[in-house]
C-alpha positions as a Markdown table, in Angstrom:
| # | Residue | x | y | z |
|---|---|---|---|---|
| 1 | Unk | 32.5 | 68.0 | 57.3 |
| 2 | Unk | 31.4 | 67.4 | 53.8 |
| 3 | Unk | 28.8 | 65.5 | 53.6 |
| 4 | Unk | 28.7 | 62.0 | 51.6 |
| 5 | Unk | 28.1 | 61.4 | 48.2 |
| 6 | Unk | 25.3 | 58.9 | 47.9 |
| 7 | Unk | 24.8 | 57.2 | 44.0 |
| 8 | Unk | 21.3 | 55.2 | 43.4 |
| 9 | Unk | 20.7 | 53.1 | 40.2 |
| 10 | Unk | 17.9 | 51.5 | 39.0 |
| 11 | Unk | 18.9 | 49.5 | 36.0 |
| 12 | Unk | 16.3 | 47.5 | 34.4 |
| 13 | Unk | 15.5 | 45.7 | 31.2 |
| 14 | Unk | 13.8 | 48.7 | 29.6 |
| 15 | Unk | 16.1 | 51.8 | 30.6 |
| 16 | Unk | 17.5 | 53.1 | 33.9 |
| 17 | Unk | 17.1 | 55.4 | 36.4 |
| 18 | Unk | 20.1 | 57.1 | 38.4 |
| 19 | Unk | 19.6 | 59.6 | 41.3 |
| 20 | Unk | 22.7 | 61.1 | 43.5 |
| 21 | Unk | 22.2 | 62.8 | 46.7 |
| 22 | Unk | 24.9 | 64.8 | 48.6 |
| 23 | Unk | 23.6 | 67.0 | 51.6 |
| 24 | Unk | 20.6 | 68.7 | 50.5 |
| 25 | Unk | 21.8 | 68.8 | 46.8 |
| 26 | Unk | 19.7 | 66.1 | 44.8 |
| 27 | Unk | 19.6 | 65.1 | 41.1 |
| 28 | Unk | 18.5 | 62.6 | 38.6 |
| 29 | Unk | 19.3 | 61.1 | 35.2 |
| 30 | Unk | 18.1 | 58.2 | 32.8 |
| 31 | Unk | 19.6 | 55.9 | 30.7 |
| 32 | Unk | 19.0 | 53.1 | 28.1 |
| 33 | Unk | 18.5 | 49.5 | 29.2 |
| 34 | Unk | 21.0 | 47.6 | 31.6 |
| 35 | Unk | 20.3 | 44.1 | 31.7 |
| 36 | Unk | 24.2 | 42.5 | 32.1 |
| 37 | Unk | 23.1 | 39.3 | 31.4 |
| 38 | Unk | 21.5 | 39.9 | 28.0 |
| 39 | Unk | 23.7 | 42.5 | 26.4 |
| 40 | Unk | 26.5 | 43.1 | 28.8 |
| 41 | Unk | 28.7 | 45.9 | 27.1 |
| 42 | Unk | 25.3 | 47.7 | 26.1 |
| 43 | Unk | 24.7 | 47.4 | 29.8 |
| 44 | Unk | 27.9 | 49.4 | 30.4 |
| 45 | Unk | 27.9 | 51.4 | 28.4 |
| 46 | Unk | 24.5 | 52.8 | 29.4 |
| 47 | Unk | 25.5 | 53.0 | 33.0 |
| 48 | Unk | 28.3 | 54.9 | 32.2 |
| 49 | Unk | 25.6 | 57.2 | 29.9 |
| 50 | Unk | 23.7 | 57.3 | 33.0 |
| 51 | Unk | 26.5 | 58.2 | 35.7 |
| 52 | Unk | 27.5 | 61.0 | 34.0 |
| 53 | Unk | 24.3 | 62.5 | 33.5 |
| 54 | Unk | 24.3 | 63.3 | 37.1 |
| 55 | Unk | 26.5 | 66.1 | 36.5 |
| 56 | Unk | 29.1 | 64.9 | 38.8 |
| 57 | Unk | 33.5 | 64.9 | 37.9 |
| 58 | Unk | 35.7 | 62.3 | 37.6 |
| 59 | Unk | 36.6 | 62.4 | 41.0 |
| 60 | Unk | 33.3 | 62.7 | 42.6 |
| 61 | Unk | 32.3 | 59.8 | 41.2 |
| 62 | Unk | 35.3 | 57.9 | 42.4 |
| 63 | Unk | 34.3 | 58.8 | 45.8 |
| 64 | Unk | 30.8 | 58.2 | 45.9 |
| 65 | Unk | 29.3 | 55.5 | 47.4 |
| 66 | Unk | 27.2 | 53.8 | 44.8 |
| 67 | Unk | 24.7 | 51.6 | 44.6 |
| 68 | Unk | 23.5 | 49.7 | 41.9 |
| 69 | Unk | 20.2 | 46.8 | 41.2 |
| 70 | Unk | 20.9 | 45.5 | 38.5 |
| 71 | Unk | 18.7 | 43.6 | 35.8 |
| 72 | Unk | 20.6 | 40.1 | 34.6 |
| 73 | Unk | 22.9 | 40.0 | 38.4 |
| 74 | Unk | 22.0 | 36.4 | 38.6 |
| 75 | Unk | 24.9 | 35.6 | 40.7 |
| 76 | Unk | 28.4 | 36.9 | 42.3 |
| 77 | Unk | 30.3 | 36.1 | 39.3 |
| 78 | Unk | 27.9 | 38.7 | 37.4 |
| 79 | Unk | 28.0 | 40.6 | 39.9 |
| 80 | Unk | 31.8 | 40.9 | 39.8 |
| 81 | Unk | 32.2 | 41.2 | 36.4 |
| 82 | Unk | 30.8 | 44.9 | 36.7 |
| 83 | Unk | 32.7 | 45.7 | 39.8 |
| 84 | Unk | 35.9 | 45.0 | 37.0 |
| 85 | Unk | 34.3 | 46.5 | 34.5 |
| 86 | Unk | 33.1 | 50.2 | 36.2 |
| 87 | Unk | 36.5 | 50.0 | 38.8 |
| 88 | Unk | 34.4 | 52.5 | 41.5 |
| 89 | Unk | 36.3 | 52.4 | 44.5 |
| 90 | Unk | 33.1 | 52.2 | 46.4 |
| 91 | Unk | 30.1 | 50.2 | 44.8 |
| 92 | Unk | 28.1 | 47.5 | 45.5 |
| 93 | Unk | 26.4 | 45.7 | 42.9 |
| 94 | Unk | 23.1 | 43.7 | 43.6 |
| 95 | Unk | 19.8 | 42.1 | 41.6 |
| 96 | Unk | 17.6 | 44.6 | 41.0 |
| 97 | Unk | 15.0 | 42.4 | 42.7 |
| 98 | Unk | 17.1 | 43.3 | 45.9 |
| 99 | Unk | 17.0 | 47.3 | 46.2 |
| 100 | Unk | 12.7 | 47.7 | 44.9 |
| 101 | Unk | 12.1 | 45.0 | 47.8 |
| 102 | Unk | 14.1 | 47.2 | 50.1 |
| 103 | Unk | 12.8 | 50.6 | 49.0 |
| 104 | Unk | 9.1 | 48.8 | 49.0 |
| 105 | Unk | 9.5 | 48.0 | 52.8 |
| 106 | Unk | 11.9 | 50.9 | 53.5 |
| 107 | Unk | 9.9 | 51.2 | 57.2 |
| 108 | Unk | 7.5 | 48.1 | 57.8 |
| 109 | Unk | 10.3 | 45.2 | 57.2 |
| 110 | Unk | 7.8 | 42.9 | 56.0 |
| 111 | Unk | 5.1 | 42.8 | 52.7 |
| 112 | Unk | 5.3 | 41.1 | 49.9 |
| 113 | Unk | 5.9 | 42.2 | 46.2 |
| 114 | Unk | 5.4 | 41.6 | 42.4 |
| 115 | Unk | 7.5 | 43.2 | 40.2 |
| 116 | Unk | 5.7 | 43.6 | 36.4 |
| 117 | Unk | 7.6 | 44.9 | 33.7 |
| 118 | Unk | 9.3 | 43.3 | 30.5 |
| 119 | Unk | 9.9 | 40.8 | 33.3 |
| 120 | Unk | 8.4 | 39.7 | 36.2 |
| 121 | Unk | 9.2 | 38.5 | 39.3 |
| 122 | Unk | 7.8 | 38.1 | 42.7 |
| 123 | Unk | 9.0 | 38.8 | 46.8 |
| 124 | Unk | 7.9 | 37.5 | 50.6 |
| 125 | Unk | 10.2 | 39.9 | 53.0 |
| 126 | Unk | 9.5 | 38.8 | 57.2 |
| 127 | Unk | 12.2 | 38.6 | 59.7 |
| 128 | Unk | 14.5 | 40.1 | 58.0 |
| 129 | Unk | 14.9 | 37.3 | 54.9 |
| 130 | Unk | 13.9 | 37.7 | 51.3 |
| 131 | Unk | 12.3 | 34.6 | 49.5 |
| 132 | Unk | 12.1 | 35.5 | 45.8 |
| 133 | Unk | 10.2 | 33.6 | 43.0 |
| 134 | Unk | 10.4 | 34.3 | 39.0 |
| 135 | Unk | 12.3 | 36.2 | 37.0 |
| 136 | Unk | 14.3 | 33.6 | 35.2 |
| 137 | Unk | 13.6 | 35.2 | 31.8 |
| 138 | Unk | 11.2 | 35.1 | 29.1 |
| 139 | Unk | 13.2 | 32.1 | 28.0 |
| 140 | Unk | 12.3 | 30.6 | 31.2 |
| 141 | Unk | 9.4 | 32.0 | 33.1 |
| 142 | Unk | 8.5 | 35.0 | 33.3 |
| 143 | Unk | 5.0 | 34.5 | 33.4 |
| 144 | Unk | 2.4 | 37.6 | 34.0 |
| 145 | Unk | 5.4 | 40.0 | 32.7 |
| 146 | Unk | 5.0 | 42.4 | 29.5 |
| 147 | Unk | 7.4 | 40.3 | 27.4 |
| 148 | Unk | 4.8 | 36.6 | 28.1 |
| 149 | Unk | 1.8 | 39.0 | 27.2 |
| 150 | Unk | 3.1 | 40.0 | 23.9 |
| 151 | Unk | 3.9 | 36.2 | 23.3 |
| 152 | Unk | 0.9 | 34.8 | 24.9 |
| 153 | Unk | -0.9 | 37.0 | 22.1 |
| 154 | Unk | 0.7 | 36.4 | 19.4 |
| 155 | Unk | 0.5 | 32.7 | 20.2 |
| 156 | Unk | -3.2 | 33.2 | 20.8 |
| 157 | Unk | -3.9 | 34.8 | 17.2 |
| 158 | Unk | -1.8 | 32.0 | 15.8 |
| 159 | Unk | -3.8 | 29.4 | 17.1 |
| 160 | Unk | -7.4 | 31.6 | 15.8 |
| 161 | Unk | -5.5 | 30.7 | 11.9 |
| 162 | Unk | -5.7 | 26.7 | 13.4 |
| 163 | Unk | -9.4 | 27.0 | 14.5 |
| 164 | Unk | -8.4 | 26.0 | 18.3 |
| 165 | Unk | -8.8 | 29.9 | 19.4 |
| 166 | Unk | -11.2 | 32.7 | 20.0 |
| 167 | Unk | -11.5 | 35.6 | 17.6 |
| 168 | Unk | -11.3 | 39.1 | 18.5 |
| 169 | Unk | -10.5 | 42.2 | 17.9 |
| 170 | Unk | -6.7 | 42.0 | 19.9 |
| 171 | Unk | -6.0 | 38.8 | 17.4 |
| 172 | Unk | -7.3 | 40.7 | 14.7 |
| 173 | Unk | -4.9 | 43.2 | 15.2 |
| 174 | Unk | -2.0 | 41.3 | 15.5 |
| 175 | Unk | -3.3 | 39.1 | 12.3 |
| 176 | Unk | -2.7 | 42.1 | 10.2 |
| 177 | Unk | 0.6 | 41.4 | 8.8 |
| 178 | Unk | 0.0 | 37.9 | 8.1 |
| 179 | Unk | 1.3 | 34.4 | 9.9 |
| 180 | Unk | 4.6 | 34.7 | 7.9 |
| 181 | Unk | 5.5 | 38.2 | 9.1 |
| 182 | Unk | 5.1 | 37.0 | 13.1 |
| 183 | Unk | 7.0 | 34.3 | 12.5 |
| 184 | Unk | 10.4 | 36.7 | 10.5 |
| 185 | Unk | 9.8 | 38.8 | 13.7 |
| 186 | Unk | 9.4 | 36.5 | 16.5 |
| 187 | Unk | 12.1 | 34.6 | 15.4 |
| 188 | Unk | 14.6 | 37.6 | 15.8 |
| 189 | Unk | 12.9 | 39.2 | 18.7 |
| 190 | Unk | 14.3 | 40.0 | 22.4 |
| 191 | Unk | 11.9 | 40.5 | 25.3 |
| 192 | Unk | 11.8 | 44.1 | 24.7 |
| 193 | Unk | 9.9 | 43.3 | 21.6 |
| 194 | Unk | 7.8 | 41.1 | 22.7 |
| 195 | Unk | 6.8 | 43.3 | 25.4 |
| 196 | Unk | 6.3 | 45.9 | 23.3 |
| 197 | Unk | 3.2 | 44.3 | 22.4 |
| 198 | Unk | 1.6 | 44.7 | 25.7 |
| 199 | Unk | 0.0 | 47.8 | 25.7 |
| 200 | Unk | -2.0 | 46.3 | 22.9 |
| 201 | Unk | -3.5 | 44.0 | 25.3 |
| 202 | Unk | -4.0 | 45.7 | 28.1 |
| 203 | Unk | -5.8 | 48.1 | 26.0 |
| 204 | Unk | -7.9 | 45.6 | 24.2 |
| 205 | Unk | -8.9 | 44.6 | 27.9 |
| 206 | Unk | -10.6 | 47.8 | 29.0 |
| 207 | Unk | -12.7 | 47.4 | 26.1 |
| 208 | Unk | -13.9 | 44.0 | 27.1 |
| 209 | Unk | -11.7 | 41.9 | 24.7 |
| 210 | Unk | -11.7 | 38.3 | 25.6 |
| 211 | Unk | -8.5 | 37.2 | 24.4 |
| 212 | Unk | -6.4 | 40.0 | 26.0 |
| 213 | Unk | -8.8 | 39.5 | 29.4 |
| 214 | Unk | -8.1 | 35.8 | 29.4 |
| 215 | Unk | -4.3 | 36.3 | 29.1 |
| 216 | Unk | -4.3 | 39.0 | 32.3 |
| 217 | Unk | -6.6 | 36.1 | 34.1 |
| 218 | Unk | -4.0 | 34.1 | 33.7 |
| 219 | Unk | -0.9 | 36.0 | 34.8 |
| 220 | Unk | -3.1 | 36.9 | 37.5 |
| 221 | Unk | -3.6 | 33.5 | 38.9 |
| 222 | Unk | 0.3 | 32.9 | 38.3 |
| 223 | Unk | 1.2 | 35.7 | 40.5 |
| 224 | Unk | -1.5 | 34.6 | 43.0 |
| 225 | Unk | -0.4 | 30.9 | 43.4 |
| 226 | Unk | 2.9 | 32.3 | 43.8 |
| 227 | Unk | 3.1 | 34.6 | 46.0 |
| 228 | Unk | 1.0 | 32.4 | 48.5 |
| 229 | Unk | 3.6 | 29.7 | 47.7 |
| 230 | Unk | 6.3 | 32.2 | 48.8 |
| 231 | Unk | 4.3 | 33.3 | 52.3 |
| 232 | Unk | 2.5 | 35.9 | 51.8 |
| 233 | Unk | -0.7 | 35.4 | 53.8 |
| 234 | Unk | -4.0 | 37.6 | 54.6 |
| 235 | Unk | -3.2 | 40.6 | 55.9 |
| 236 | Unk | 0.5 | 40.9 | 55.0 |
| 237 | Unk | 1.0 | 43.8 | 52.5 |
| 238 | Unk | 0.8 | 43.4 | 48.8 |
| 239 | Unk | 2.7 | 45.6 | 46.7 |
| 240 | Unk | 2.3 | 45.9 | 42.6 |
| 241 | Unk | 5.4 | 47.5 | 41.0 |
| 242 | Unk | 6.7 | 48.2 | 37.9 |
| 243 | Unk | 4.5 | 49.3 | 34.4 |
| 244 | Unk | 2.6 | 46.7 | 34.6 |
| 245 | Unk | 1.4 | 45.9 | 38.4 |
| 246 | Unk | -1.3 | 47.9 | 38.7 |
| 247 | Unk | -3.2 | 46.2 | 35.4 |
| 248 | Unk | -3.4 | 43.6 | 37.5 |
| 249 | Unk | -4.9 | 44.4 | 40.5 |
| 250 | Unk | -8.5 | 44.1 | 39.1 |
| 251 | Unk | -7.3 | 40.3 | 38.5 |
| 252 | Unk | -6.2 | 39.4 | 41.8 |
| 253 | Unk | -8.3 | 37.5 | 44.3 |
| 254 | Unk | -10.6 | 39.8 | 46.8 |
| 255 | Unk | -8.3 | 38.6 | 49.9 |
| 256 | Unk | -5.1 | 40.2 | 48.1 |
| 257 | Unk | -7.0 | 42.9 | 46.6 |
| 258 | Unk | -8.1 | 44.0 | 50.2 |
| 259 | Unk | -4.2 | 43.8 | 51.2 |
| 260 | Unk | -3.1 | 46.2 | 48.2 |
| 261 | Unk | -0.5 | 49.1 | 49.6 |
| 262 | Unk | 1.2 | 51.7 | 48.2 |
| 263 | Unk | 5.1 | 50.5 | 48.3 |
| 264 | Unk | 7.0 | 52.6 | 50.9 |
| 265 | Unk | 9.8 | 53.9 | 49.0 |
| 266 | Unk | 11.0 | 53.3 | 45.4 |
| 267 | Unk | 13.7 | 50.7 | 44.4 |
| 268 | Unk | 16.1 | 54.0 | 44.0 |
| 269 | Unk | 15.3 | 54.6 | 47.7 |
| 270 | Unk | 16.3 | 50.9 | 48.4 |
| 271 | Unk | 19.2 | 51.3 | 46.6 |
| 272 | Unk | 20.4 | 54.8 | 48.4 |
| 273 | Unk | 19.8 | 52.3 | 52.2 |
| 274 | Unk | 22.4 | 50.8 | 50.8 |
| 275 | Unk | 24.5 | 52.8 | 49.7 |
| 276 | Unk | 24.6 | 54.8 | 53.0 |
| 277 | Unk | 25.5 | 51.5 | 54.6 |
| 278 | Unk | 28.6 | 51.5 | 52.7 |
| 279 | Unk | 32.4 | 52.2 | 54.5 |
């Protein structure tokens, strides 16, 4: 009997990641971004990009069982709008949120999560429910996330030019190109840009920069306060994903510090648990 095709995607607000597994045979592939909510054809058309990557024909990929988290599902109606829009035979299309708390907990059934990227997000799994907190957009929320760093700084070196702010070397930086020319940009910008920005302050952090520490300090205590708000409790597992999680575990308080796990499996493995649940 030949065994299954099995399609995993990871698409996030950044790029995404694709993985296929039939038998023993395994392969992988990336893509651009594939947030449906914020550019919906660019979405598709990187998940097409992606798919066929993976080296697979027209008609294997008709009868795989696929799998996708997406970034931007914020509903069924989104959710259905790529189900139209792809016309697999076999997919299921979830948050993205969804398959990393799956593939974090792939064993255990129970931990809780924060998810820092462009975006952020947070996740309390026990008994077999998901409670989730966040990731309403930079718009919105997103607070701790790559994208609210790169604002929070530029805010922060805006307010230096009003004399309500501390000087350092991270505002000095981003002072360089003058008030007028972070206005022309911000103006225009996507989370993407903003979070571009980050590295910048994470960096300026190691070297004891007090602007880009206060801003971790302070997505720090919003992850805290909500993941406790959520459930998670001492001694329930703690789990830092995306680019930027593990920045922040030097910010977190010592009783979710002690709790800090490696995740179990990635948010491709989550997605593949589902995708072998499929008819």
């Amino acid at each position: 009997m030949t065994a299954p095709i099995l399609i995993a995607v990871d698409g996030g607000g950044t790029g995404s990641r694709y993985a296929m597994r039939r038998g023993a045979d395994y392969s992988e592939a990336t893509a651009g971004p594939a947030n449906v909510s914020s550019d919906f054809d660019g979405a598709l058309a990187n998940l097409r990009l992606g798919l066929g990557n993976l080296g697979l024909s027209a008609g294997e990929l008709q009868d795989a069982r696929i799998c996708m988290g997406l970034a931007g599902v914020l509903d069924e109606e989104d959710a259905a709008r790529v189900l139209n829009a792809l016309k697999f035979p076999h997919l299921k299309v979830l948050d993205d949120r969804a398959i990393a708390v799956r593939g974090a907990f792939m064993s255990s059934g129970v931990g809780a999560l924060a998810g820092i990227g462009t975006g952020s997000y947070v996740a309390c799994l026990r008994d077999g429910a998901v409670q989730f907190a966040g990731g309403w957009g930079l718009a919105l929320g997103d607070e701790a996330s790559g994208a609210w760093l790169g604002r929070e700084a530029l805010r922060a070196a805006l307010m230096v030019l009003e004399g309500a702010g501390l000087q350092s070397t991270l505002v000095a930086e981003l002072l360089k190109g003058g008030p007028a020319r972070i206005m022309r940009d911000a103006a225009l910008a996507d989370p993407t840009w903003f979070g571009q920005i980050a590295p910048l302050v994470v960096n300026a952090s190691v070297t004891g920069d007090k602007v880009a520490m206060d801003l971790l300090n302070r997505g720090a205590a919003y992850l805290s306060d909500t993941l406790r708000r959520i459930g998670w409790t001492d001694g329930m597992p703690l789990v830092l994903t995306g680019s930027l999680g593990p920045v922040y575990k030097p910010y977190l308080p010592a009783d979710m510090r002690a709790n800090l796990k490696e995740q179990e499996g990635s948010a491709l493995d989550g997605a593949f648990a589902y995708a072998a649940e499929m008819p």
